[in-house]
PDB file of N, CA, C and O in Angstrom:
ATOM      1  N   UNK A   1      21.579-109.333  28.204  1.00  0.00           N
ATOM      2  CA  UNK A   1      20.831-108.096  28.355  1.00  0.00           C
ATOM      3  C   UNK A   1      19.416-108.442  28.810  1.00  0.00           C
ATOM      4  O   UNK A   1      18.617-109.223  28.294  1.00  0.00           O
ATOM      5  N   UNK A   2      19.306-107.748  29.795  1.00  0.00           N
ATOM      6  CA  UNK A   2      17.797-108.164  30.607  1.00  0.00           C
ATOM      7  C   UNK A   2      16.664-107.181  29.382  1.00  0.00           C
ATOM      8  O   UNK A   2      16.848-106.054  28.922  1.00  0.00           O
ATOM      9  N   UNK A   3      15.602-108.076  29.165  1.00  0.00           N
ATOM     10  CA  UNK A   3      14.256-107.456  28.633  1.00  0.00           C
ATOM     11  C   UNK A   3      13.640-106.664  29.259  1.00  0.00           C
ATOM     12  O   UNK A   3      13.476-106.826  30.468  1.00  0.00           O
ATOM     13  N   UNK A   4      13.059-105.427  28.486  1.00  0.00           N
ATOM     14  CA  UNK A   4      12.674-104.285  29.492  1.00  0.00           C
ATOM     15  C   UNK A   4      11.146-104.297  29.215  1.00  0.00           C
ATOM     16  O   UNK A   4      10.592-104.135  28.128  1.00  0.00           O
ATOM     17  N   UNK A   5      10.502-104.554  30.599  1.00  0.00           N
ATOM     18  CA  UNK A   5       9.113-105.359  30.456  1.00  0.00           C
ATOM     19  C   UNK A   5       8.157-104.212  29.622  1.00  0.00           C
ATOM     20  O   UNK A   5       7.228-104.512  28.872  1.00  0.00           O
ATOM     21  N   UNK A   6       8.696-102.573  29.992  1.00  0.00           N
ATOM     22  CA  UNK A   6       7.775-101.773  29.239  1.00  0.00           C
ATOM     23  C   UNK A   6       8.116-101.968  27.238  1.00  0.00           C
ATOM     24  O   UNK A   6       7.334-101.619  26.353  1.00  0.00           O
ATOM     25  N   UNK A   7       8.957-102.364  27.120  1.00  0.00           N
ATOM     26  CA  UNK A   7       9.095-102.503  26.039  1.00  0.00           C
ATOM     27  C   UNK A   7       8.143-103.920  25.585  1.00  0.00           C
ATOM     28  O   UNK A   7       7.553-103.809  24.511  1.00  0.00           O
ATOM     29  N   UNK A   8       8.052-104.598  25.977  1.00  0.00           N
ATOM     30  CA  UNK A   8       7.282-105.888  25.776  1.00  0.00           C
ATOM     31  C   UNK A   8       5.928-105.653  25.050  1.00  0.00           C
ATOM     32  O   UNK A   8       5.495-106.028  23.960  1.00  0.00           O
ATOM     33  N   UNK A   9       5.147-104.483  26.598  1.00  0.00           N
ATOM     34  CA  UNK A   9       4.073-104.548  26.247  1.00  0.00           C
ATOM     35  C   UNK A   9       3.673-103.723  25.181  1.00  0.00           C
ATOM     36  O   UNK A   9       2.661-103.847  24.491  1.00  0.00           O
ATOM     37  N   UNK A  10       4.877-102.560  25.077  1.00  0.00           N
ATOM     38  CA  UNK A  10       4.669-101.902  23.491  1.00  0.00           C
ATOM     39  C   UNK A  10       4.162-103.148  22.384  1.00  0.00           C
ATOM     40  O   UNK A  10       3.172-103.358  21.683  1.00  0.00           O
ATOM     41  N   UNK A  11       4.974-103.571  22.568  1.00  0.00           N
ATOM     42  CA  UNK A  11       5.494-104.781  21.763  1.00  0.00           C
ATOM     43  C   UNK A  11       4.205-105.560  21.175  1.00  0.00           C
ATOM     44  O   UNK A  11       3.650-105.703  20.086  1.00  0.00           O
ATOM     45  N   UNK A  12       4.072-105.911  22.294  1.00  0.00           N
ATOM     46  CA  UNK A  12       2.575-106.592  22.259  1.00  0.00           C
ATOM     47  C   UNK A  12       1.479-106.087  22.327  1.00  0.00           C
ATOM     48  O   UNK A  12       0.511-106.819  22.121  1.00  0.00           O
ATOM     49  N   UNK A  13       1.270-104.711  22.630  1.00  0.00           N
ATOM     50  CA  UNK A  13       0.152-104.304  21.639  1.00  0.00           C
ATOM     51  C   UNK A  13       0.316-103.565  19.897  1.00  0.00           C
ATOM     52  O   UNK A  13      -0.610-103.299  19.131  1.00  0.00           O
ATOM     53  N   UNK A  14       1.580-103.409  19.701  1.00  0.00           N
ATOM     54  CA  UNK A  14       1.383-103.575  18.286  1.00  0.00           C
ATOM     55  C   UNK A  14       1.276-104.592  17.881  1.00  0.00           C
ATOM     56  O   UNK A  14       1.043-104.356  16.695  1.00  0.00           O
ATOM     57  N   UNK A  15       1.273-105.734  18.004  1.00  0.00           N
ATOM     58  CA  UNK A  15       1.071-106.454  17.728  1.00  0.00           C
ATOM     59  C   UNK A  15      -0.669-107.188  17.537  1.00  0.00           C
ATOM     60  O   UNK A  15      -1.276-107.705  16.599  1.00  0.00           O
ATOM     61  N   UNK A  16      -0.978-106.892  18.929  1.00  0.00           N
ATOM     62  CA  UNK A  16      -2.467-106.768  19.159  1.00  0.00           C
ATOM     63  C   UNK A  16      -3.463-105.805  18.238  1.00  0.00           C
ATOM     64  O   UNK A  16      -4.516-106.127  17.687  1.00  0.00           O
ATOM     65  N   UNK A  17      -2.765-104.474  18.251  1.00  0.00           N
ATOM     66  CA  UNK A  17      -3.602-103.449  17.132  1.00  0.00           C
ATOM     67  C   UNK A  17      -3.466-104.341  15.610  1.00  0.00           C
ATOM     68  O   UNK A  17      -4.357-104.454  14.768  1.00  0.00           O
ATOM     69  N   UNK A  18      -2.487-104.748  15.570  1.00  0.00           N
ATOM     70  CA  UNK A  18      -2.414-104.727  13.565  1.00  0.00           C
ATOM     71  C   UNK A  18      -3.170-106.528  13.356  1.00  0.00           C
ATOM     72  O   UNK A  18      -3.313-106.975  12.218  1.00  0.00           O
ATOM     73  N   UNK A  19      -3.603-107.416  14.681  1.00  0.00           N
ATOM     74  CA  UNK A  19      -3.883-108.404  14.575  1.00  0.00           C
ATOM     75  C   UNK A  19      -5.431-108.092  14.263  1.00  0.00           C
ATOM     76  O   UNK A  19      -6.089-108.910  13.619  1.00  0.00           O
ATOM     77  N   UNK A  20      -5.991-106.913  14.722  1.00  0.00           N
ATOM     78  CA  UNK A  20      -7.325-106.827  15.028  1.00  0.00           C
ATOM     79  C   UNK A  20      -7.407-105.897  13.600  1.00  0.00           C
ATOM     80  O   UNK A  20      -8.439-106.151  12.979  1.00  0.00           O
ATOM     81  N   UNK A  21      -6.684-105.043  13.054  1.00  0.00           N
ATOM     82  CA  UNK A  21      -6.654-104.701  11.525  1.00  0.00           C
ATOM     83  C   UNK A  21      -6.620-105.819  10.722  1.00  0.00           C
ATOM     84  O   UNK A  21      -7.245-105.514   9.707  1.00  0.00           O
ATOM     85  N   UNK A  22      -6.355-106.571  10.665  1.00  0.00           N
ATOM     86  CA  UNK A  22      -6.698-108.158   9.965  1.00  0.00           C
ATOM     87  C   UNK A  22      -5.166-107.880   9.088  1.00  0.00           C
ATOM     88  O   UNK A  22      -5.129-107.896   7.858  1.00  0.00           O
ATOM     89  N   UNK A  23      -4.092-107.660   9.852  1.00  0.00           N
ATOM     90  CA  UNK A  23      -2.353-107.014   9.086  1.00  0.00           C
ATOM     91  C   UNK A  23      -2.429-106.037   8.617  1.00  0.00           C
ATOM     92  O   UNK A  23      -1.365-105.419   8.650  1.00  0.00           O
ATOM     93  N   UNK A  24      -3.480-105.384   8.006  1.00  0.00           N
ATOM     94  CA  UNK A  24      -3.915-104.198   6.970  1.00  0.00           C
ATOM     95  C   UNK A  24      -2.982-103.263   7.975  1.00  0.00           C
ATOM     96  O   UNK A  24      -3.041-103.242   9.205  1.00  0.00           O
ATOM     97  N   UNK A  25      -2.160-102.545   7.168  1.00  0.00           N
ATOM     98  CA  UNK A  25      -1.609-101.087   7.976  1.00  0.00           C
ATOM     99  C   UNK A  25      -2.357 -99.996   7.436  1.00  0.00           C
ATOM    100  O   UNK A  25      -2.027 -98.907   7.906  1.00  0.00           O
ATOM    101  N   UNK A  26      -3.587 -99.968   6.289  1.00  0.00           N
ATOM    102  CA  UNK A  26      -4.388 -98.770   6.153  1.00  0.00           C
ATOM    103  C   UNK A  26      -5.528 -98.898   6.816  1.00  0.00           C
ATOM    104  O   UNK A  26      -6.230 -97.959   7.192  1.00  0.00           O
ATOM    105  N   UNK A  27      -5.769-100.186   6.995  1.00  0.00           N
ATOM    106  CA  UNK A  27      -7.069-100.280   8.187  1.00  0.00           C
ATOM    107  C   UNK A  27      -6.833 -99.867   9.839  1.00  0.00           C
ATOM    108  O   UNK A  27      -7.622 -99.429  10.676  1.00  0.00           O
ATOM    109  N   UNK A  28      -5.130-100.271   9.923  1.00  0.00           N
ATOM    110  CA  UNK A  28      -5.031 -99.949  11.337  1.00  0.00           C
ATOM    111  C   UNK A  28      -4.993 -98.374  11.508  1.00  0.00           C
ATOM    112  O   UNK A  28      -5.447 -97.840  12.520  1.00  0.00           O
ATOM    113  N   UNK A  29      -4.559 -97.824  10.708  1.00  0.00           N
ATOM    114  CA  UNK A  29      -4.772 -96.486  10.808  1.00  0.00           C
ATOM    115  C   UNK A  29      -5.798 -95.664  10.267  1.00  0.00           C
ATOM    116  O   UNK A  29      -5.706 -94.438  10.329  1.00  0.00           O
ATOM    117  N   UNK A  30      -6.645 -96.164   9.810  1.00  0.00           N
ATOM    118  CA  UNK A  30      -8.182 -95.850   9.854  1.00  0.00           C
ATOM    119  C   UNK A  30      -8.886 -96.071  11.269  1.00  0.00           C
ATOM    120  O   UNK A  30      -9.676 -95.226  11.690  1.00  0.00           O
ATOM    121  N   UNK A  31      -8.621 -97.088  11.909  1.00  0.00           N
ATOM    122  CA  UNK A  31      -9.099 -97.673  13.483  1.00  0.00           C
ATOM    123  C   UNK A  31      -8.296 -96.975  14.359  1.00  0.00           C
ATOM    124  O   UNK A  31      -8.609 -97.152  15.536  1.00  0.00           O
ATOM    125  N   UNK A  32      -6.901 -95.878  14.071  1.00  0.00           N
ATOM    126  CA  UNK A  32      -7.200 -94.904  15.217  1.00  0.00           C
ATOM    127  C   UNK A  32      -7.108 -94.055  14.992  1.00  0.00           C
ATOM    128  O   UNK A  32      -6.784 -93.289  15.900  1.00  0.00           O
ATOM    129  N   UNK A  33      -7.246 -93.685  14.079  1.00  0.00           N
ATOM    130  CA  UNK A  33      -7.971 -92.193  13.547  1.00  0.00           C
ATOM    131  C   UNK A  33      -9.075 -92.216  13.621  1.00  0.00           C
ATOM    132  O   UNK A  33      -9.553 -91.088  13.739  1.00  0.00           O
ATOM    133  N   UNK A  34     -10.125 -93.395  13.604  1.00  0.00           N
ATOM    134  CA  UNK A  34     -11.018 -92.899  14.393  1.00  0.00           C
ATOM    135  C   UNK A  34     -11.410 -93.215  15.934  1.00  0.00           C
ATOM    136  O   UNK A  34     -12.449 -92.782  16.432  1.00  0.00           O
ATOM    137  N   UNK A  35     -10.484 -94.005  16.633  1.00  0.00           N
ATOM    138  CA  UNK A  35     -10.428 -93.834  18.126  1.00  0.00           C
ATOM    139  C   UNK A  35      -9.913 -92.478  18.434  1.00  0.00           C
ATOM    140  O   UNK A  35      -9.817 -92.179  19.625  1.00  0.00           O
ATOM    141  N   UNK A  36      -9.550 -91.572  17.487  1.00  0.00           N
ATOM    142  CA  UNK A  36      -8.629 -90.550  18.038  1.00  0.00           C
ATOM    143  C   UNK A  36      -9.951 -89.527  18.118  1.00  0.00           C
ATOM    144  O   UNK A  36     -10.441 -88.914  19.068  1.00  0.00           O
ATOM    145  N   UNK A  37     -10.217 -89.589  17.081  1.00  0.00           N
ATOM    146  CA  UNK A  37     -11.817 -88.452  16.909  1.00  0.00           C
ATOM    147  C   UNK A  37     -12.910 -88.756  18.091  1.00  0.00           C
ATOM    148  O   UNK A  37     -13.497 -87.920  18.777  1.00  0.00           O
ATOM    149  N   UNK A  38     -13.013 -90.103  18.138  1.00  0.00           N
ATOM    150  CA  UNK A  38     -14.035 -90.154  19.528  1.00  0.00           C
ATOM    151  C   UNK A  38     -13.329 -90.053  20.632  1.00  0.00           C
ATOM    152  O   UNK A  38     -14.164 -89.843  21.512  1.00  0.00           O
ATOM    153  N   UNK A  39     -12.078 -90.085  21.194  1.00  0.00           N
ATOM    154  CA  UNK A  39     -11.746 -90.095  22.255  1.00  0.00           C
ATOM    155  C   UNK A  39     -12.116 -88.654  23.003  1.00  0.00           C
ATOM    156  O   UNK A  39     -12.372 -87.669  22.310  1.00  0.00           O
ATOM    157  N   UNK A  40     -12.129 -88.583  24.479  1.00  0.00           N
ATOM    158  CA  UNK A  40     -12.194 -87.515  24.887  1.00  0.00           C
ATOM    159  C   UNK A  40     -11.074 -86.696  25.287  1.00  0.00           C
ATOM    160  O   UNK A  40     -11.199 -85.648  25.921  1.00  0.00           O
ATOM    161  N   UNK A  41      -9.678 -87.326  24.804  1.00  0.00           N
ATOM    162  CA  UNK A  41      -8.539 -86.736  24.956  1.00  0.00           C
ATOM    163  C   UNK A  41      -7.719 -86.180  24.329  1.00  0.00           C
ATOM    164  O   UNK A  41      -7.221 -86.827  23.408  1.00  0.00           O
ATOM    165  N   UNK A  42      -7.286 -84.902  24.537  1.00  0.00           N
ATOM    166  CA  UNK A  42      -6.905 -83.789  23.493  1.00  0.00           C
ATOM    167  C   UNK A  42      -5.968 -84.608  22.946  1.00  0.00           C
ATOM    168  O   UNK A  42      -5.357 -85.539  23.470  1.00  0.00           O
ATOM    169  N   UNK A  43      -5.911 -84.151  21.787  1.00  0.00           N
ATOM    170  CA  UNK A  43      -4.492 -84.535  20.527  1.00  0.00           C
ATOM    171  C   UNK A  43      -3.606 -83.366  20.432  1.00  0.00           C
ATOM    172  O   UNK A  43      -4.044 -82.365  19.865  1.00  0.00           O
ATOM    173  N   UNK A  44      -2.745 -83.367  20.782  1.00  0.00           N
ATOM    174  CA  UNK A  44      -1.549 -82.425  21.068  1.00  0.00           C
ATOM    175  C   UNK A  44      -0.290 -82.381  19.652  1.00  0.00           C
ATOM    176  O   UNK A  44       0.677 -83.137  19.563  1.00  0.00           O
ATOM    177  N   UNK A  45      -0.641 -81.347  18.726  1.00  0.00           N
ATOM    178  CA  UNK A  45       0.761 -81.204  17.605  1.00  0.00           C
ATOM    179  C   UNK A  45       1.415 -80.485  18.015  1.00  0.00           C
ATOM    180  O   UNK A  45       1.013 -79.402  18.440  1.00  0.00           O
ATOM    181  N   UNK A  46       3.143 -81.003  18.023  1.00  0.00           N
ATOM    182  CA  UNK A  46       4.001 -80.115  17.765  1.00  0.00           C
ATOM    183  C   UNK A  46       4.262 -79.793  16.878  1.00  0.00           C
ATOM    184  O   UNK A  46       4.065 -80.503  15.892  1.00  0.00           O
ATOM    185  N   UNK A  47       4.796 -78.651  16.785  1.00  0.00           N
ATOM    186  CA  UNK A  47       5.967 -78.368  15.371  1.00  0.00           C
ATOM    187  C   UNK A  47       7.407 -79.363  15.371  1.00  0.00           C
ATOM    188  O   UNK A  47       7.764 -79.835  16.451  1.00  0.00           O
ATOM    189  N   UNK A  48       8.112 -79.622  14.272  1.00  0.00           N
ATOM    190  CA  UNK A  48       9.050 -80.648  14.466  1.00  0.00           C
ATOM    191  C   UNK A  48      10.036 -79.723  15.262  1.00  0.00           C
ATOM    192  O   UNK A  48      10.052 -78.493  15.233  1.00  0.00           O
ATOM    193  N   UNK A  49      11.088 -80.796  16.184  1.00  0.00           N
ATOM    194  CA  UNK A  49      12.283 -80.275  16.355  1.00  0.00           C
ATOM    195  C   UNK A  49      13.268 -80.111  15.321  1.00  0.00           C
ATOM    196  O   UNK A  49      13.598 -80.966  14.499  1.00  0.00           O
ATOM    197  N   UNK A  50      13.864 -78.531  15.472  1.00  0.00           N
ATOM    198  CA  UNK A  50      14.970 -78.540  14.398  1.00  0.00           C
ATOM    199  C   UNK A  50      16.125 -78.543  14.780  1.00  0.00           C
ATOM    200  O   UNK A  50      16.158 -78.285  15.983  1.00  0.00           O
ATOM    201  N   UNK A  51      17.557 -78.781  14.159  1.00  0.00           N
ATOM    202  CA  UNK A  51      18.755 -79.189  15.444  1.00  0.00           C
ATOM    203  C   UNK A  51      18.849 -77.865  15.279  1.00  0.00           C
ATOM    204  O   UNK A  51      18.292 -76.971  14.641  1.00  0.00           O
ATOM    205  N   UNK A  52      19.947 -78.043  16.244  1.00  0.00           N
ATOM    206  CA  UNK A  52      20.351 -76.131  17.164  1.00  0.00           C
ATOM    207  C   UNK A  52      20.898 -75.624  15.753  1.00  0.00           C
ATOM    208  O   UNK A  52      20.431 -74.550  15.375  1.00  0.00           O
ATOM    209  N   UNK A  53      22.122 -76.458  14.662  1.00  0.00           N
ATOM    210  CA  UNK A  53      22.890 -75.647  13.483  1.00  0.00           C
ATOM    211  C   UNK A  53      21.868 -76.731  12.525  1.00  0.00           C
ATOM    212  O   UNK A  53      21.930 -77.953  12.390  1.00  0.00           O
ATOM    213  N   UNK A  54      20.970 -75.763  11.970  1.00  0.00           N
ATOM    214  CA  UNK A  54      20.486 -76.435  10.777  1.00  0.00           C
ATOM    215  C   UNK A  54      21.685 -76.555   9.656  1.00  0.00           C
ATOM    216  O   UNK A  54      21.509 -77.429   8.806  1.00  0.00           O
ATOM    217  N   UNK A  55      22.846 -75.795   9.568  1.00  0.00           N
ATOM    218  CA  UNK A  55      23.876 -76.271   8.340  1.00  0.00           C
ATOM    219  C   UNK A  55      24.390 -77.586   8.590  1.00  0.00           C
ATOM    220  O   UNK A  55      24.811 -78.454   7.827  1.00  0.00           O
ATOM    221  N   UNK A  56      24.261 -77.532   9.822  1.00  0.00           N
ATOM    222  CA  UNK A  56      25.590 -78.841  10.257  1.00  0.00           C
ATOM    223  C   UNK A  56      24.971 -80.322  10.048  1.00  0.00           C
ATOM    224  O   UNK A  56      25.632 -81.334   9.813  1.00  0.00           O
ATOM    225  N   UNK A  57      23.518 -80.237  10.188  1.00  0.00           N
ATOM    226  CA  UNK A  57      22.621 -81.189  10.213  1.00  0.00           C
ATOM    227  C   UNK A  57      22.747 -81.254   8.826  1.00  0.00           C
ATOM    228  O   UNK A  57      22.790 -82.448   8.531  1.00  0.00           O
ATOM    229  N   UNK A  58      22.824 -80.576   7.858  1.00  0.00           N
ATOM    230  CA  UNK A  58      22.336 -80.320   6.228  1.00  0.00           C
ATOM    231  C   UNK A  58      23.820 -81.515   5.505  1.00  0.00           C
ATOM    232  O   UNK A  58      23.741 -82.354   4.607  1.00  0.00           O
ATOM    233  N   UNK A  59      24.697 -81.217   6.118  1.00  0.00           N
ATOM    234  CA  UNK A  59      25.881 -81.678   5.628  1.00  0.00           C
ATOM    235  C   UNK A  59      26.282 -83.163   6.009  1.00  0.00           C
ATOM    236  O   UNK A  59      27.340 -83.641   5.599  1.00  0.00           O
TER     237      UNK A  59
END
């Protein structure tokens, strides 16, 4: 199975983010929560997707 190069660089910048958190996963997400607040680019919420038969999903 060939490596899919966009996956790599995911790859390697998580890797890069949580190296520069010093491993901490509450520091890394302190460091972009607040890249998120200074950025100048909207933050977009959805509402979750729900499946089409919420019973069928339930079961």
């Amino acid at each position: 199975m060939d490596r899919d190069p966009i996956v790599e660089e995911v790859r390697r910048a998580r890797v890069d983010l949580l190296a520069q958190a010093g491993g901490d996963l509450d520091r890394l997400f302190d460091m972009l929560k607040q890249l998120e607040a200074t950025s100048d680019r909207p933050v977009v919420s959805r509402p979750p997707k729900r499946p089409e038969n919420a019973s069928d999903a339930a079961a």
